[in-house]
N, C-alpha and C positions, 0 to 999 in steps of 0.2 A: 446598365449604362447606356444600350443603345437604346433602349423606349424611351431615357430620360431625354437624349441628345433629340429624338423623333420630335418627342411631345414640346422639343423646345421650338426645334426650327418651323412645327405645325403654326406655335403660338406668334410667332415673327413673322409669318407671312399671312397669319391670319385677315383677310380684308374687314376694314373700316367700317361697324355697322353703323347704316343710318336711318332712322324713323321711314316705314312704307307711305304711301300717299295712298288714297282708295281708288280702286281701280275706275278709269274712264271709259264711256260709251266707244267700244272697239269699233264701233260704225264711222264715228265719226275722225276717226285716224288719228287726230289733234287733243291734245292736251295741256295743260301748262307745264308738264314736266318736259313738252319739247322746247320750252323757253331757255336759251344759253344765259347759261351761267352767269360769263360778264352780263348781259343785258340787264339779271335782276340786281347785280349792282349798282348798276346806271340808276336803276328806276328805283329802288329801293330805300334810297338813303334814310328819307322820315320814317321808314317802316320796318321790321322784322318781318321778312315774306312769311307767312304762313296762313291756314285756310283755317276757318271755321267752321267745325264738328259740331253739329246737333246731335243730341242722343238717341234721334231715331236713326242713324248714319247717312243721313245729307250732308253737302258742303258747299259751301260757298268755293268758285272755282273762276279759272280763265274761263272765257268763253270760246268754245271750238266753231261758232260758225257767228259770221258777225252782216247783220242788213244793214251796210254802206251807202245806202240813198235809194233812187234819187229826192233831193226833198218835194215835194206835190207831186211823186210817182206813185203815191199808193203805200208808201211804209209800211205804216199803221194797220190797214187794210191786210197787209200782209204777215206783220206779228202775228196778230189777234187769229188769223185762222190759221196760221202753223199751231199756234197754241193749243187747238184744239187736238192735238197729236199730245197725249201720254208723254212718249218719250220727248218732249220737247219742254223743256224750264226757262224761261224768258224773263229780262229784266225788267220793270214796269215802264220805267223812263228812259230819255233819250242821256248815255253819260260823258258824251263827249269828251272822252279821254285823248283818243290822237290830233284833237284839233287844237283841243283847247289848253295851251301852255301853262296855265296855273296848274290845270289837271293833272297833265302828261307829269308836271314836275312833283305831282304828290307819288307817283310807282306807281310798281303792280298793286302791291299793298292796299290802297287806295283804290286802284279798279277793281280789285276781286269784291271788297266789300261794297261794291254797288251791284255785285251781281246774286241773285234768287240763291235760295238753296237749293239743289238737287241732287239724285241720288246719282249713284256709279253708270246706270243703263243709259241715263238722259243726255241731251245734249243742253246746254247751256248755250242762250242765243241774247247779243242784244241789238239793239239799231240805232244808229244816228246816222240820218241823212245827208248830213255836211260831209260827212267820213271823202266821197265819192268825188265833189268838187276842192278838196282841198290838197294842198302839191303835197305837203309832209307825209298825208296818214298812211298811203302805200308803202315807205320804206318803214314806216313806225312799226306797223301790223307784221311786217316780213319780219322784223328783228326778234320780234316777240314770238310768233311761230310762222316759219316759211309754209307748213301745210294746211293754213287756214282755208275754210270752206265759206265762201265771200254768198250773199247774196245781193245782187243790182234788179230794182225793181223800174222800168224807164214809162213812160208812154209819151205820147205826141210832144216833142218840144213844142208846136206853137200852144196846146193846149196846159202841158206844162207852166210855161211862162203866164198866161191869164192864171193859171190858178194859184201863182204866186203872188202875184199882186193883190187876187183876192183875200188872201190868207191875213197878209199885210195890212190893208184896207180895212178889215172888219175887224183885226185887234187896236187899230188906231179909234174907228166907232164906239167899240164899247169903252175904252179910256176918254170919250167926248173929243177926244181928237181931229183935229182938220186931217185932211190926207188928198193928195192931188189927184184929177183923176188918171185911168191908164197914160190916155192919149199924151198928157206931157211926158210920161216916162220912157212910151216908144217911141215921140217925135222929138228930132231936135235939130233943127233948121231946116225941116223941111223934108227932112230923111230920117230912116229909121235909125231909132239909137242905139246901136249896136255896143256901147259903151255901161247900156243898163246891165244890173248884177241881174235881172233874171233870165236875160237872153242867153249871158255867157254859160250858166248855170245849164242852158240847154244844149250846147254847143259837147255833145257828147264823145264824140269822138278824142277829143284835146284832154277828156280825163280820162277816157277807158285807155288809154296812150302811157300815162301815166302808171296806172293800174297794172297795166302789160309788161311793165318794165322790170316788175315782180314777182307777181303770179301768172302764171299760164291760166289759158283760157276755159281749160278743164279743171279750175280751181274757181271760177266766177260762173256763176249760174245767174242768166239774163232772165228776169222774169216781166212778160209783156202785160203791164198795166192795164193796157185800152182791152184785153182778153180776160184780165184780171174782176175787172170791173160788170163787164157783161156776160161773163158765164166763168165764174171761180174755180171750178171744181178740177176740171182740167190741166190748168195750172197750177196748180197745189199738189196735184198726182206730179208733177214732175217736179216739183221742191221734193217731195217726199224721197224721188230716186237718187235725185242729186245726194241728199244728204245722208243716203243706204238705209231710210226709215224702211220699218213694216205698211206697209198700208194699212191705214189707221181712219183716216181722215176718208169720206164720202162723200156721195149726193145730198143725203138728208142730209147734211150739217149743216145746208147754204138753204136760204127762203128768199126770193126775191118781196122786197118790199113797196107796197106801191105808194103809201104814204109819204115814203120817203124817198122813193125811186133809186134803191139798192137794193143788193142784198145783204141779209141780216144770217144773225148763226145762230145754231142750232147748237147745246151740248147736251145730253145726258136730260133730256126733256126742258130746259131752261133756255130760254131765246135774247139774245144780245145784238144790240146791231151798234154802229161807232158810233163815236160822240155829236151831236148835231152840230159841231165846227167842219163834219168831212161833209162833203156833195154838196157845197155851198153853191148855188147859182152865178155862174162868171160872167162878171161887168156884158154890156154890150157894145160890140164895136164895128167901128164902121168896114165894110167889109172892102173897100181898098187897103186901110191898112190893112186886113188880116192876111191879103193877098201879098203885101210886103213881108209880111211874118215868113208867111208858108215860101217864098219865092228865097227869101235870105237862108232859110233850112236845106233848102235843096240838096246844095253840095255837103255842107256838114253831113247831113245823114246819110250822101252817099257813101262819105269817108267813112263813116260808121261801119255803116254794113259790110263793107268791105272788110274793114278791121275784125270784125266779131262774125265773118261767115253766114250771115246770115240776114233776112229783110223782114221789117214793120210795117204794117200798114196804118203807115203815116201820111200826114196832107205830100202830096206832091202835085209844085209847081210844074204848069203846061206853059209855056210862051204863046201868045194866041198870033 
């Protein structure tokens, strides 16, 4: 009688079994199982949350480290050579899930299946740019998991800002498009137009602001573009630590290209270098304006630095 009453009250408190999920890269701290509860119901309505198993045991998953911008910082430049790391599974395209409200409104559901398969060790990474300048996607990202491991890729605002217009400019060319030149976009009565979307875009401080309101600054890993561009290797060495990788990634992975006046990659004896849309030649300009560019940056980047502990060697305005 008492083993019966045992085995009863064993059976009444027995806890709730529910399906395992595969185990995540312990490196990267972050998973989607730290995602609350409510939030996948927020986010989930069109969808039954659940991931996609291959039979070799990959899955489609959140992603534990996400490249937040900035846009003409080097994004791209900087997937593609993380990618060269093993442990890293990268989404191909930019998916625009915290910006873009048609997105945001399909769920997680919906963003997992835009993200690669990977196995349990890897980390899962995607990038959109916009992520960086836009007000919403910080509380978005925090809600879905507060220990995201953010990457910000910056270089020179005023070099930043030409290479947006450039980008702009030569997708209006190949559609036969008119497109004005710089000079009306930064002049306008006489002054600079501080009102243009690519200045604001550069105005870094007024987003890493935002950013900070969420994540500590030991969760945001600043990677300097203008170092990026001219010698890779280095910079990459401290993505890797940021994100607890092995060392994986080297010297030989990077070949400077003279062709193309970059550098190209290296994997596994197969040589890749980006698309001929990146290291476009920027417009020419008159160099008072540039000197209005570099003189309006001033302050902005001192707030910066200030903010993030730390300084760029970016144009700095002299008063003569």
């Amino acid at each position: 009688m008492a083993a019966f009453l045992l085995g009863a009250v064993l059976l009444i408190v027995q806890p709730h079994i529910v399906p395992s999920r595969p185990a995540v890269n312990s490196k990267a701290e972050t998973s989607s199982q730290s995602v609350p509860r409510e939030f996948l119901k927020k986010t989930s309505q069109k969808n039954d949350f659940k991931e996609s198993i291959h039979s070799n045991g990959s899955c489609q998953q959140l992603p534990q480290t996400i490249i937040i911008g900035v846009r003409k910082g080097g994004t791209r430049a900087l997937l593609e050579m993380l990618s060269l790391h093993p442990d890293i599974a990268a989404a191909e395209s930019e998916v625009h899930f915290f910006d873009w409200e048609d997105h945001y409104g399909n769920g997680l559901q919906w963003y997992i299946n835009q993200m690669p398969f990977s196995f349990p060790h890897q980390i899962t990474v995607e990038k959109t740019p916009a992520y960086f300048t836009s007000p919403k996607v910080p509380e978005r990202v925090y809600n879905m998991n507060q220990s995201m491991r953010l990457l910000l890729i910056l270089r020179d605002p005023s070099e930043r800002v030409l290479s947006d217009y450039t980008q702009v400019f030569y997708n209006h060319m190949q559609k036969h498009k008119p497109y004005p030149s710089i000079e009306q976009f930064l002049i306008k009565d006489g002054e600079l137009n501080v009102d243009y979307k690519a200045i604001n875009r550069s105005l870094y401080y007024i987003h890493m602001r935002n950013w900070l309101k969420y994540f500590p600054l030991d969760r945001i890993h600043i990677v300097d573009g203008d170092k990026l561009i001219k010698d890779p290797f280095p910079e990459i060495e401290k993505v890797e630590r940021f994100l607890k990788l092995s060392p994986q990634i080297n010297a030989s992975n990077f070949y400077f290209n003279k062709t193309k006046g970059f550098y190209c990659l290296r994997d596994s004896g197969r040589e890749r270098c980006l698309h001929e849309s990146k290291g476009r030649a920027h417009p020419q300009v008159d160099t008072r304006l540039l000197e209005k560019l570099h003189a309006y940056f001033h302050e902005p980047n001192k707030k910066f630095f200030e903010l993030v502990g730390r300084t760029f060697d970016w144009h700095s305005f002299v008063a003569s």
